[in-house]
C-alpha positions as CSV (number, residue, x, y, z in Angstrom):
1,X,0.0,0.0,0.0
2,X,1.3,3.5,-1.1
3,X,0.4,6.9,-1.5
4,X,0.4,9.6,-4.1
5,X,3.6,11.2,-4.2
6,X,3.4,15.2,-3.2
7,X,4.0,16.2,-6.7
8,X,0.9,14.0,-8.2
9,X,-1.7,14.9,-5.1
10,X,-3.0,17.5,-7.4
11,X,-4.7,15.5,-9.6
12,X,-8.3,15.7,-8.7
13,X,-8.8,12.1,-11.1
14,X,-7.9,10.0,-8.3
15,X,-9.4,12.1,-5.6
16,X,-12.8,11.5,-7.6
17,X,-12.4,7.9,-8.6
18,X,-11.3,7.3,-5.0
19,X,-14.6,9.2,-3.1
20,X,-17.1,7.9,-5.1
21,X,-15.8,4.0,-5.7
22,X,-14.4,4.0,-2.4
23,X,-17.8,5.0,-0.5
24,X,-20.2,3.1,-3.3
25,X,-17.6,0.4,-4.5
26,X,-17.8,-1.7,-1.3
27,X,-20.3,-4.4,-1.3
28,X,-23.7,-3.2,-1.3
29,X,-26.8,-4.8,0.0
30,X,-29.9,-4.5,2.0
31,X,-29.1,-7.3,4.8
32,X,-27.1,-9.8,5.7
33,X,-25.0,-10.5,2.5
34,X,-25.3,-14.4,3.4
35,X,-28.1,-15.9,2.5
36,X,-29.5,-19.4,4.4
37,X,-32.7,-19.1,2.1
38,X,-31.7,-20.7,-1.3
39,X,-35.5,-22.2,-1.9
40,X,-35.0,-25.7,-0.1
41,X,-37.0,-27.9,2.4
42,X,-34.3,-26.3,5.2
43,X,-35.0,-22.6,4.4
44,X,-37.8,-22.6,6.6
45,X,-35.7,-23.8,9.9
46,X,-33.8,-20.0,10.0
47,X,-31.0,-22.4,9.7
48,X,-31.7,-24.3,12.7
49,X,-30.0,-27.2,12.1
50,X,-28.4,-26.9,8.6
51,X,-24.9,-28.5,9.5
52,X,-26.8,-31.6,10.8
53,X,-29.9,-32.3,9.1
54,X,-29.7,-34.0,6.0
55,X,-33.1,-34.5,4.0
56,X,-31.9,-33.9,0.6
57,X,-28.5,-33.1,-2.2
58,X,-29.3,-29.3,-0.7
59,X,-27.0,-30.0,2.6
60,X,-23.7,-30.3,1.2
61,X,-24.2,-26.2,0.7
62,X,-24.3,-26.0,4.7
63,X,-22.1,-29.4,5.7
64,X,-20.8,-31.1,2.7
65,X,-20.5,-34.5,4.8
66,X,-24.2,-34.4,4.7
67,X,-24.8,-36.1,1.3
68,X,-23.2,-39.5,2.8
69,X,-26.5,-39.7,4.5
70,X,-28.5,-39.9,1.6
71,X,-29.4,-42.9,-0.1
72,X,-29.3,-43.6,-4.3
73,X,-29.2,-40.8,-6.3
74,X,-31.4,-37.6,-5.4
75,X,-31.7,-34.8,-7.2
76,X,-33.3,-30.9,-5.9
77,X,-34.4,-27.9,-7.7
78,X,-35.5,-25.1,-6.4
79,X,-36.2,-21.3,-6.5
80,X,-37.0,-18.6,-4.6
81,X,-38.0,-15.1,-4.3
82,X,-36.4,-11.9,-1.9
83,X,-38.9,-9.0,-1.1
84,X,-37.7,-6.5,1.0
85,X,-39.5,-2.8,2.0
86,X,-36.0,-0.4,2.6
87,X,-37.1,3.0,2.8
88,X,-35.3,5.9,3.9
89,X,-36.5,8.8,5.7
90,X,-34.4,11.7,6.3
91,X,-34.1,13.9,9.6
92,X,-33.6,17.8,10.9
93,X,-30.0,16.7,10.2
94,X,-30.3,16.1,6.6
95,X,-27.8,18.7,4.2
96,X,-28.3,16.9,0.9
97,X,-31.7,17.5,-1.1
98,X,-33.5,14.9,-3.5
99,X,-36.3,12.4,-2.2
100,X,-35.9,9.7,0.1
101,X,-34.7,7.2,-2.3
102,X,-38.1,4.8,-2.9
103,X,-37.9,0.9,-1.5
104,X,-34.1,0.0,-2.2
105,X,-35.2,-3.6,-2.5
106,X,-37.7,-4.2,-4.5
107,X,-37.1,-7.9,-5.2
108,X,-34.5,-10.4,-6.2
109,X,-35.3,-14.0,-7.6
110,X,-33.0,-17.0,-7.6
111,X,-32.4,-20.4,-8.3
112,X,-30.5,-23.3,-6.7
113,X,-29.8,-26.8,-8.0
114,X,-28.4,-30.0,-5.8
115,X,-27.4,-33.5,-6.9
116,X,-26.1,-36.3,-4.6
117,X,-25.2,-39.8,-5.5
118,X,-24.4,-43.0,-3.2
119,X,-21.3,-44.6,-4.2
120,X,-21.5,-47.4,-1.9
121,X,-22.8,-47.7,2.1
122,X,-19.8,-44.8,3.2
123,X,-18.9,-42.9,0.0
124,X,-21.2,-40.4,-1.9
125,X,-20.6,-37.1,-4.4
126,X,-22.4,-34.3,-5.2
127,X,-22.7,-30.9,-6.7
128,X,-24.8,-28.0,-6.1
129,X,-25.2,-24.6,-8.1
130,X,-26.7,-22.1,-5.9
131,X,-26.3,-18.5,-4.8
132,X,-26.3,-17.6,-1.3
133,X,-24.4,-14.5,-1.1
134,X,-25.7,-10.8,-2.4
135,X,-28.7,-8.4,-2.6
136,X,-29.4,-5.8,-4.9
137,X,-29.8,-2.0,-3.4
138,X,-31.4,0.1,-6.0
139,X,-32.6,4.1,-5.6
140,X,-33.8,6.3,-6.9
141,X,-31.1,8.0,-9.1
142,X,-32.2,11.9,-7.7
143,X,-32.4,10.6,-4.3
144,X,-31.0,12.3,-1.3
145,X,-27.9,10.0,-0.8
146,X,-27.1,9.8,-4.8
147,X,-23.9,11.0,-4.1
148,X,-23.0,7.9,-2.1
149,X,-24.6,5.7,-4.5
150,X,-27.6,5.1,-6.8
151,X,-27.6,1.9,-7.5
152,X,-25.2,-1.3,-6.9
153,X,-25.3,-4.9,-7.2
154,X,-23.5,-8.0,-6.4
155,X,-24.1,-11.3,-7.0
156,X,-22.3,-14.9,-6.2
157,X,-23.2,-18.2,-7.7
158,X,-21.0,-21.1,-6.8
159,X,-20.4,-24.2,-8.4
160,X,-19.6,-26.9,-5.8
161,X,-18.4,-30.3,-6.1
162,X,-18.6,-32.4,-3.4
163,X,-17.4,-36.1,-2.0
164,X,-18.4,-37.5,1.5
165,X,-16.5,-40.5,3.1
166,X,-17.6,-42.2,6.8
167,X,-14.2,-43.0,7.9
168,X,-16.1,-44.8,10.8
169,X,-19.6,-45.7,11.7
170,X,-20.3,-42.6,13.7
171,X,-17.9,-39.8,11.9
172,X,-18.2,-38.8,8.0
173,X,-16.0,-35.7,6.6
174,X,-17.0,-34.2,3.4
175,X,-15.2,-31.8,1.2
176,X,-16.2,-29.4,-1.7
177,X,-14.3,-27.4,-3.4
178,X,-16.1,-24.0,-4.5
179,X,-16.1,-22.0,-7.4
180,X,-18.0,-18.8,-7.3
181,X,-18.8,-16.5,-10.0
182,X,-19.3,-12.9,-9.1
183,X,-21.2,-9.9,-10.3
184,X,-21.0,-6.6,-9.4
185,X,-22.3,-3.3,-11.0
186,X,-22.6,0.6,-9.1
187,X,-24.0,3.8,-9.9
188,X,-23.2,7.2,-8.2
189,X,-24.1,10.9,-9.2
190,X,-21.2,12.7,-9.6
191,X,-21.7,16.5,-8.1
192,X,-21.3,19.1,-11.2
193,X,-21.5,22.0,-9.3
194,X,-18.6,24.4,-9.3
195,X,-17.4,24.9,-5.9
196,X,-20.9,25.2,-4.4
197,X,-21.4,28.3,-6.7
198,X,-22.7,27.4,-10.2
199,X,-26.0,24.9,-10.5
200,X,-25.3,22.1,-12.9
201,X,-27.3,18.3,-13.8
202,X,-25.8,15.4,-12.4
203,X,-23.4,13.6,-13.8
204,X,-22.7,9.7,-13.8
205,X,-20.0,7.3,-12.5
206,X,-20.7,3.4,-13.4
207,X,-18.5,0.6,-13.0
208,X,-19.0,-3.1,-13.7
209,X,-17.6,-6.5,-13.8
210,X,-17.3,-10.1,-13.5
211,X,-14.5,-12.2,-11.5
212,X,-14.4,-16.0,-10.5
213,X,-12.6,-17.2,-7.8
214,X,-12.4,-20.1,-5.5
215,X,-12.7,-21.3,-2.1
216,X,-13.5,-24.5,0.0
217,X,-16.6,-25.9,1.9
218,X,-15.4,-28.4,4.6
219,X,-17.4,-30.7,7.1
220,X,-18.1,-33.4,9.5
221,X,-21.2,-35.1,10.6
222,X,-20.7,-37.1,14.0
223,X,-23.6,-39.4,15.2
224,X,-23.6,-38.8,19.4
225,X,-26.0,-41.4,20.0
226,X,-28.8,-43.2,18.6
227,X,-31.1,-40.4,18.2
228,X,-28.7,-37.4,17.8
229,X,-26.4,-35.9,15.1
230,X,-23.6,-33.3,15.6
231,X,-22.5,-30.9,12.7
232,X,-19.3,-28.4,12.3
233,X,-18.6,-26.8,8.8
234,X,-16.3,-24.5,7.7
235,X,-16.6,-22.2,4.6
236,X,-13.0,-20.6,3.2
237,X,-12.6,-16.8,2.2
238,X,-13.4,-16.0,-1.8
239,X,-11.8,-13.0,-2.6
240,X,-13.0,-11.4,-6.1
241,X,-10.8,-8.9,-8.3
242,X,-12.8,-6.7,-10.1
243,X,-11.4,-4.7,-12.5
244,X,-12.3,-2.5,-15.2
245,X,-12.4,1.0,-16.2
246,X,-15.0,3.6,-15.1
247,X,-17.6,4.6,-17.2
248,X,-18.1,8.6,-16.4
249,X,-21.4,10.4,-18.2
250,X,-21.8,14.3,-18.3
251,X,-19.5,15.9,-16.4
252,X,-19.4,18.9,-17.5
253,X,-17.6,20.6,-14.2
254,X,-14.9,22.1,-15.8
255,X,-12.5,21.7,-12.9
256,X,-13.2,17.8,-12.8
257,X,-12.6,17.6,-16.8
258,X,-9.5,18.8,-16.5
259,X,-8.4,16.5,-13.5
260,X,-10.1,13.5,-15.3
261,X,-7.6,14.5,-18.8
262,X,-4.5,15.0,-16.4
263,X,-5.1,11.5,-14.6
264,X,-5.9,9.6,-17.5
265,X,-7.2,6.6,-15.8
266,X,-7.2,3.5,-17.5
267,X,-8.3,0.9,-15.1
268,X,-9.7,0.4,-11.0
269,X,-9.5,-2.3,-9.6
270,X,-11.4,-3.8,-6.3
271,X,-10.8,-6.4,-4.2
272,X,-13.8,-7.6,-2.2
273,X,-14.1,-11.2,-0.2
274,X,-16.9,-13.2,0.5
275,X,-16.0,-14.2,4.7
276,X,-15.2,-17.2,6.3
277,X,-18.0,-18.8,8.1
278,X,-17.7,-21.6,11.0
279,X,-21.1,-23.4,11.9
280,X,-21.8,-25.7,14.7
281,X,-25.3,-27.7,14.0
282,X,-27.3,-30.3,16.4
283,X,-30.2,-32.6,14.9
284,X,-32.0,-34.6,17.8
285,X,-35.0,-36.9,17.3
286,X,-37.1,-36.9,20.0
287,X,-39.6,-39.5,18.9
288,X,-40.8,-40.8,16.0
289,X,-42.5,-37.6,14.6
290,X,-40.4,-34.9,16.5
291,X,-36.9,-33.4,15.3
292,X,-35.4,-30.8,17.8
293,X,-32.6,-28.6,16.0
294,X,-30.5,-25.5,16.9
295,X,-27.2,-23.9,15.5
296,X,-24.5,-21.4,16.3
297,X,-23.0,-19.7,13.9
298,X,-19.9,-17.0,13.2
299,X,-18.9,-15.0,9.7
300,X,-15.8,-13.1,9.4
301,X,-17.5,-9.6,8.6
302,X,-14.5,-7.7,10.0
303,X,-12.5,-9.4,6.7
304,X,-14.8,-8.6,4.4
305,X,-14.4,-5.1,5.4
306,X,-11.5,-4.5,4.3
307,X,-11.9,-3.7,0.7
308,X,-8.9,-3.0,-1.2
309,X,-8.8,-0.5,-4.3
310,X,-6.1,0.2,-6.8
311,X,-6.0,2.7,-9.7
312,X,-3.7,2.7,-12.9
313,X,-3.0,4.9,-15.5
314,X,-0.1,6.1,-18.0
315,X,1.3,8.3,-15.1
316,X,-0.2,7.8,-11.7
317,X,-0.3,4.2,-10.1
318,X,-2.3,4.1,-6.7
319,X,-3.2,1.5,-4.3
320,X,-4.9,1.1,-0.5
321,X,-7.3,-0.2,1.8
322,X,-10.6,0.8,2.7
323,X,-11.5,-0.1,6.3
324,X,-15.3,-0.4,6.4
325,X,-15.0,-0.7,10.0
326,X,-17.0,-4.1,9.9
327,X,-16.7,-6.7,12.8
328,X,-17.5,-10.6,12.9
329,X,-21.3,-11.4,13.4
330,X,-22.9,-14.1,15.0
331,X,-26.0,-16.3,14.6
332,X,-28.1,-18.5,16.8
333,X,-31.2,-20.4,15.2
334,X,-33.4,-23.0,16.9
335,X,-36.2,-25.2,15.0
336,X,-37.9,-28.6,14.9
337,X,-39.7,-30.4,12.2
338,X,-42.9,-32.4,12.7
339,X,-44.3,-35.5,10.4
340,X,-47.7,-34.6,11.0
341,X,-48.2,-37.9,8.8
342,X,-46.5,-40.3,7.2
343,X,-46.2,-37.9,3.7
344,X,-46.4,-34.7,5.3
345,X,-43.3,-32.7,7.2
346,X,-44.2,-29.1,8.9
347,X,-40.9,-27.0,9.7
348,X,-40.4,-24.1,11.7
349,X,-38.0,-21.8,13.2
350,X,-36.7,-18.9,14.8
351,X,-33.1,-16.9,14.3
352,X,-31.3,-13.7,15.1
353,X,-28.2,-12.6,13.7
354,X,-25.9,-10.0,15.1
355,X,-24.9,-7.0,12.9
356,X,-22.0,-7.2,10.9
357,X,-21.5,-3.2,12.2
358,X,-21.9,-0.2,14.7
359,X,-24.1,2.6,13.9
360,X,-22.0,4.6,13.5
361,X,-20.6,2.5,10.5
362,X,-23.7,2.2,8.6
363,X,-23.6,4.0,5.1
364,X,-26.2,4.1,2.4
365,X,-24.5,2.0,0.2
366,X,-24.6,-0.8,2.9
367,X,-27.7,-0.1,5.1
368,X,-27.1,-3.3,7.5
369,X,-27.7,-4.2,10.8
370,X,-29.1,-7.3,13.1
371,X,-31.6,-9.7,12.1
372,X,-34.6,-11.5,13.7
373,X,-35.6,-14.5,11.9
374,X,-38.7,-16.4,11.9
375,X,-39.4,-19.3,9.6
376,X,-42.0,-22.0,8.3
377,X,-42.6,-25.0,5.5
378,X,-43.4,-28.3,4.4
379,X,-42.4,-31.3,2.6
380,X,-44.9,-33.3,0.9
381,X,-44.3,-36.7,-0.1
382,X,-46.1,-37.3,-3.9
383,X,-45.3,-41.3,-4.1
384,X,-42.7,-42.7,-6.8
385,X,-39.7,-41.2,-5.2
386,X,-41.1,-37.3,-6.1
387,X,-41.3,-35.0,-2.9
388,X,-42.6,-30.7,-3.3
389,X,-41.6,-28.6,-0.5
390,X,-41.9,-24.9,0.1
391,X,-41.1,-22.5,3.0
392,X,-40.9,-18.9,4.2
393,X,-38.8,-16.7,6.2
394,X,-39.8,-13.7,7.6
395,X,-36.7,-11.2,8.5
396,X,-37.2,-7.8,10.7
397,X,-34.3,-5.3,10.6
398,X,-36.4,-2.7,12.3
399,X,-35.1,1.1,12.1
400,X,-31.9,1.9,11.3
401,X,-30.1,5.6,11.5
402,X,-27.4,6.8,9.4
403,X,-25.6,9.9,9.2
404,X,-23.0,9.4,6.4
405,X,-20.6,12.7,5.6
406,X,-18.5,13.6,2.3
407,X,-15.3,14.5,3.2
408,X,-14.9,17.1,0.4
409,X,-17.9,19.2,1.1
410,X,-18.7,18.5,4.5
411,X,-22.3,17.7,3.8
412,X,-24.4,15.3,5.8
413,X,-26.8,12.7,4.7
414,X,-29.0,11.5,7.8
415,X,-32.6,9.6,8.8
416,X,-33.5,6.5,9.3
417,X,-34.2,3.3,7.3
418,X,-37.5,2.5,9.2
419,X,-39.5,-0.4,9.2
420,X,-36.6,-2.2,7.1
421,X,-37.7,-6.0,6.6
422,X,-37.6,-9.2,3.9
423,X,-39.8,-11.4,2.6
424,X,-38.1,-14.9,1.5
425,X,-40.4,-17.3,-0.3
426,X,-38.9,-20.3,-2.0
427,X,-40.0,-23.9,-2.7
428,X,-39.1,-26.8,-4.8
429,X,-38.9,-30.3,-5.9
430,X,-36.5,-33.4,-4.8
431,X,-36.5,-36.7,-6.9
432,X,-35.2,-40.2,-5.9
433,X,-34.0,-42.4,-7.8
């Protein structure tokens, strides 16, 4: 990490590059960037469980020991559907005018797609193609805050290969390597104003691009007892590289023309990670209808945080880090499932996870904080091998402040995201063979 040498501080194309990516080039979302809810039977525990339970190909995304469990060769689509209501009201202390921004999060669908296959009575594979990590945040583009950002999205899908082996008759390990294939677009205003004193339109920054990188999902499944199963996983760090050069629409500030001519930028580049994660699962059967579960998870927010940014061009060469100021969040769940009849399986469960941030941290880019979970579904058994499912999560984010200041003017964007919540419905089908 370096700075700009005294003799190149002046040009104003890095300064602008740097304020606008920096503050809306982070990861943006509206919640939790991990996302339990990928459409299967599980999605309505609030992840009570997942590292422990295995009813279908869809565990090896939460414990890839899990599939060793399953018997012949099983196969589970699904999809599912994110509605959120993120709506920002501003305060007394609010510098910036524009409207409030509409509901960020209007909706995002998705898709997942498991396979597992029984080798022999202690060795299976598998592979899954699922997303699990992103939301989209999308305003308003004369909102209050458009200086921060307008819009921005980011997307991961991985692509997961998995093997499980019981080494003995109580412990399996499974292993699955990950490849994940990210998206990730932003819009910002940029302020055309000369210094305060002249009245101009808007301008545009966008940037975009793809990146794939890789990680690994690890796990074990150990049977305590007759009736009880005990799940760790682990998920590795995926770090993406974005790169590409940004795409700047109507500036007509003279001042930041001629800084943008001087720098000639050719490229920025961003370096952004989906965490770590460590989860600890219990599956207890009580009797022959009743299945107790609970889980305790961690994610290595205060990683992700730290987003590193680079800019090239024929005569300036830059690179740092962006401290977000994120720290590591943790999440409890707790769940059962009931077969209410021999073809019918009700689910239900309650979650909370801890914010990945303080207050004081929260920007409008990234308008996070803690979750309360609360989760229901079924599994129906059709006959010939064929089961439907479908589930629900309900996710309450309450209100949430932010003051957020640009460090060239001074100005202050402030409210409240009030009332912030998500709607996950998903559902699906698992086949037997």
């Amino acid at each position: 990490m370096h700075s700009l040498s005294a003799s190149r501080r002046h040009s104003l194309a890095v300064a602008v590059t740097l304020s606008l990516l920096l503050l809306a080039g982070a990861q943006a979302q509206a919640a939790d960037l991990l996302i339990y809810e990928a459409g299967q039977e599980g999605a309505g525990l609030s992840n009570a469980g997942a590292a422990a339970l295995a009813r279908d190909p869809s565990v090896l995304m939460s414990n890839p020991a899990g599939i060793a469990e399953l018997k012949g060769t099983q196969l589970n689509v699904n999809a599912q559907l994110i509605l959120g209501h993120y709506q920002f009201a501003r305060d007394s202390n609010n510098q910036f005018d524009g409207n409030e921004g509409g509901n960020a999060l209007k909706y995002l669908p998705g898709s997942s797609l498991f396979i597992s296959h029984q080798i022999d009575n202690r060795s299976a594979i598998g592979f899954g193609m699922y997303g699990n990590f992103g939301l989209l945040a999308d305003y308003d583009d004369d909102w209050a805050g458009r200086y921060f950002t307008q819009e921005a999205t980011l997307i991961g899908v991985s692509f997961q290969p998995t093997i499980a082996h019981k080494f003995t008759d109580d412990l399996t390990i499974g292993i699955g390597p990950r490849l994940v294939y990210g998206y990730y677009r932003t819009e910002v205003a940029v302020n055309n104003s000369v210094l305060g004193l002249v009245d101009r339109p808007d301008g545009q920054l966008r940037y975009k691009d793809t990146d794939v990188a890789g990680g690994v999902n690890l796990g074990m499944l150990y049977q305590l007892g007759p009736r009880t199963k005990l799940g760790l996983a682990y998920t590795s760090k995926v770090t993406f590289e974005f790169e590409d050069k940004p795409e700047l629409k109507h500036i007509n500030n003279p001042l930041l023309n001629l800084a943008l001519n001087r720098g000639n930028l050719d490229s920025l580049e961003l370096d952004m990670s989906i965490p770590q994660t460590v989860l600890l699962s219990v599956a207890h059967e009580l009797d022959g209808q009743w299945t107790l579960l609970g889980s305790l998870g961690w994610q290595d927010w205060s990683e992700f945080g730290q987003v590193g940014v680079s800019v090239d061009g024929d005569r300036i060469s830059d690179s740092t880090t962006l401290d977000r100021g994120y720290k590591d969040s943790w999440n409890i769940s707790a769940g059962a499932q009931y077969q209410y009849t021999p073809r019918l399986r009700w689910s239900f469960g309650v979650g909370y996870d801890s914010s990945m941030m303080d207050d004081e941290e929260r920007t409008a880019d990234n308008p996070a904080g803690e979750v309360y979970r609360l989760s229901t579904g079924f599994n129906y058994d059709l006959g010939d091998g064929l089961d439907v499912h479908a589930a629900y999560t309900f996710m309450w984010l309450g209100d949430m402040d932010i003051q957020q200041t640009k460090a060239r003017t001074g100005q202050t964007l402030s409210g409240t995201y009030k009332d912030a919540y998500l709607h996950a419905l998903g559902g699906g089908l698992t086949w037997r063979f």
